[in-house]
N, C-alpha and C positions, 0 to 999 in steps of 0.2 A: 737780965732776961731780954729787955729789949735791944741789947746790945747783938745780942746770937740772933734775932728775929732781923737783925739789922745786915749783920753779915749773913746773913741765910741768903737775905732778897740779894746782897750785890753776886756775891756769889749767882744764885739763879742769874741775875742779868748781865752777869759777866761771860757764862756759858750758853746763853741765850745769844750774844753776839757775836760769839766765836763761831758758835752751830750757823749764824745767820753766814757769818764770813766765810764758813768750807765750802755752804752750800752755795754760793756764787760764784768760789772757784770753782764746783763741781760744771757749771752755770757756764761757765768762761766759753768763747771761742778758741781762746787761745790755740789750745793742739789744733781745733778743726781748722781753722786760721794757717797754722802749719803745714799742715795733709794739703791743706788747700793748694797753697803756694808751690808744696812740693808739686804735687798734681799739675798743677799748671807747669813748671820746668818741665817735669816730665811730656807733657803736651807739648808746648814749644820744642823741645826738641826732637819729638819723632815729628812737628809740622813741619822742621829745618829737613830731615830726615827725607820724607818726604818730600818736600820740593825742591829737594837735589838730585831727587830721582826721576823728577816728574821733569827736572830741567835738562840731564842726562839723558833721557828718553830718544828726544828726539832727534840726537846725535847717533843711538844706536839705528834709529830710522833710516837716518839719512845712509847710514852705512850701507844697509838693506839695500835701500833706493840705487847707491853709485855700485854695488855688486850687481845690480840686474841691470842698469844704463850697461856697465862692463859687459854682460854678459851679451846684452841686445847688440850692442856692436862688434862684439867678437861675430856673432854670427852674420850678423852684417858680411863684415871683411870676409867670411866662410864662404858667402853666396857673391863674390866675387866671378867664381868659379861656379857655371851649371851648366847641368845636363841637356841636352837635347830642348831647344828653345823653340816653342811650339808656335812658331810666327808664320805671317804668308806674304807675300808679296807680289806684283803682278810682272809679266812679262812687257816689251811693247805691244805685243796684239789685244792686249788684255785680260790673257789667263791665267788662273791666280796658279799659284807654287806654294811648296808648301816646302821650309826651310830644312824639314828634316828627308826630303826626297833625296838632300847632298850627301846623304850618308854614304860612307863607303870610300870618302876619299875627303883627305883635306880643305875646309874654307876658310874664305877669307871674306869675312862681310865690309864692304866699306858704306859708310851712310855719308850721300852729300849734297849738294844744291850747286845751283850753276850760279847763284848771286855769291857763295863765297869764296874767296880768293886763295884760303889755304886749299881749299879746296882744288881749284886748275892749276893751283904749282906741284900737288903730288900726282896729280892726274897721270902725267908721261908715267912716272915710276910707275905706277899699277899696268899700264900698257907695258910696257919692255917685260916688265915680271909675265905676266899674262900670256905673251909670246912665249917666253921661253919655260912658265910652266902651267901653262893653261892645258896642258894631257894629263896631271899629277893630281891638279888642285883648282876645285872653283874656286872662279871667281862672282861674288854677287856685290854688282858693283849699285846698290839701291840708292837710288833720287828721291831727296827728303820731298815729296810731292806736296805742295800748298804748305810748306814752313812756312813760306811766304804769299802773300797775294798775287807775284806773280812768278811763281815755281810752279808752273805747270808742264802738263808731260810734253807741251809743244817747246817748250823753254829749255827741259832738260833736253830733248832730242835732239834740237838747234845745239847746245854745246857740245854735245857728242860728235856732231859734224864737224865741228869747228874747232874738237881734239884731234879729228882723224883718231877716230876709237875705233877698233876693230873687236876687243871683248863687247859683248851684250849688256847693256844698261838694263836695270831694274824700277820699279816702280813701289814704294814703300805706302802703296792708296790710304791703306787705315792706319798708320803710322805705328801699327804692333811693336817694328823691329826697334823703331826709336824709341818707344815706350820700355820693351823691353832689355834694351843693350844703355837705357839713360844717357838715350843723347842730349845732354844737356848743350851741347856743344858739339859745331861742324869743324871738320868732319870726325870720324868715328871707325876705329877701322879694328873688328874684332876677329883674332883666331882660333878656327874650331878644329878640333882633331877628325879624325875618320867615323869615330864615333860619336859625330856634335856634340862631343864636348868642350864649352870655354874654355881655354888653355892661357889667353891675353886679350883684353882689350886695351886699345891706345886710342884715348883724346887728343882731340888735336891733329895737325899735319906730321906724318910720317917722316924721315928721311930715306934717301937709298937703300941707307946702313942699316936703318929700323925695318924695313921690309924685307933685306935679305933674312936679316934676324929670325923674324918672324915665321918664314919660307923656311929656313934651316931648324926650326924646330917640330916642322912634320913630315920633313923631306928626309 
């Protein structure tokens, strides 16, 4: 009898430790441990994800960016070319002109100063042209007036004499024309059609050759 009362208890304490053991595997991290780890793979790789998109990004940007730079200077180079330039300028007596009064017949703006020297070596050419088409086509031969401290209109007038100029010199007082034609640089010599339209501007000193040119495409 005490022997069954014997194995009763290990039995009970036998199933007593087993029950203790599921229920700490029940207990366990393990799977959560698991999910865990997945979970975080899963994280890290949409974080990877993610900042390959976020590093990406600003490549798409930039693209943005150099398609409107492109675009800004396409129109740039478009207004090469413009309409009726709403400048003024003065005569010698000092009455101002208004650039678009020339309509109706070809010009030819030249912008220049008596301090620069490309300047009096195209000088003859615009006289000879001037002679033999000053009935066809003005001539506005405008004096960059106070380029310099001393480009004054007594300064420009004195090299006019001292061309033997026979076309009429200009006066560019508020410097519109240079502003507007970007004379960054003397002289400047731009051609407009019948109907002030920009057709060429040339930087710089002309040749003969460049001035016929010029003449033969509104003659």
């Amino acid at each position: 009898m005490k022997k069954i009362y014997l194995y009763l208890i290990g039995f009970v304490a036998l199933f007593a430790v087993a029950f203790i053991i599921y229920l700490s595997n029940l207990d366990s991290p393990a799977v959560s441990e698991d999910l865990t780890e997945e979970h975080l793979v899963v994280e890290s790789v949409e974080s990877v994800e993610s900042s390959s998109e976020s590093e990406e990004a600003p490549t798409n940007s930039t693209s943005v960016s150099e398609v409107s730079e492109e675009s800004v200077e396409s129109e740039s180079e478009s207004q090469l070319v413009w309409k009726g330039p709403s400048t003024t300028y003065a005569d010698s007596d000092g009455d101002i002109i208004r650039l678009s009064q020339n309509l109706g017949k070809p010009t030819i703006v030249n912008i220049w100063a008596s301090w620069c020297p490309p300047c009096r070596d195209e000088m003859p050419y615009f006289e000879t042209s001037y002679q033999e088409h000053g009935s066809d086509i003005n001539f506005v031969m405008l004096n960059a007036l106070e380029s310099r401290p001393t480009e004054t209109k007594q300064a420009a007038l004195e090299f006019a004499d001292e061309m033997n100029l026979s076309m009429p010199i200009y006066f560019d007082n508020n410097a519109s024309n240079q502003i507007e034609f970007a004379a960054n640089m003397l002289p400047l010599t731009a051609l407009l059609d019948a109907d002030g339209e920009v057709i060429e501007v040339v930087r710089g000193q002309v040749s003969p050759a460049k001035l016929k040119q010029l003449i033969a495409k509104v003659s």
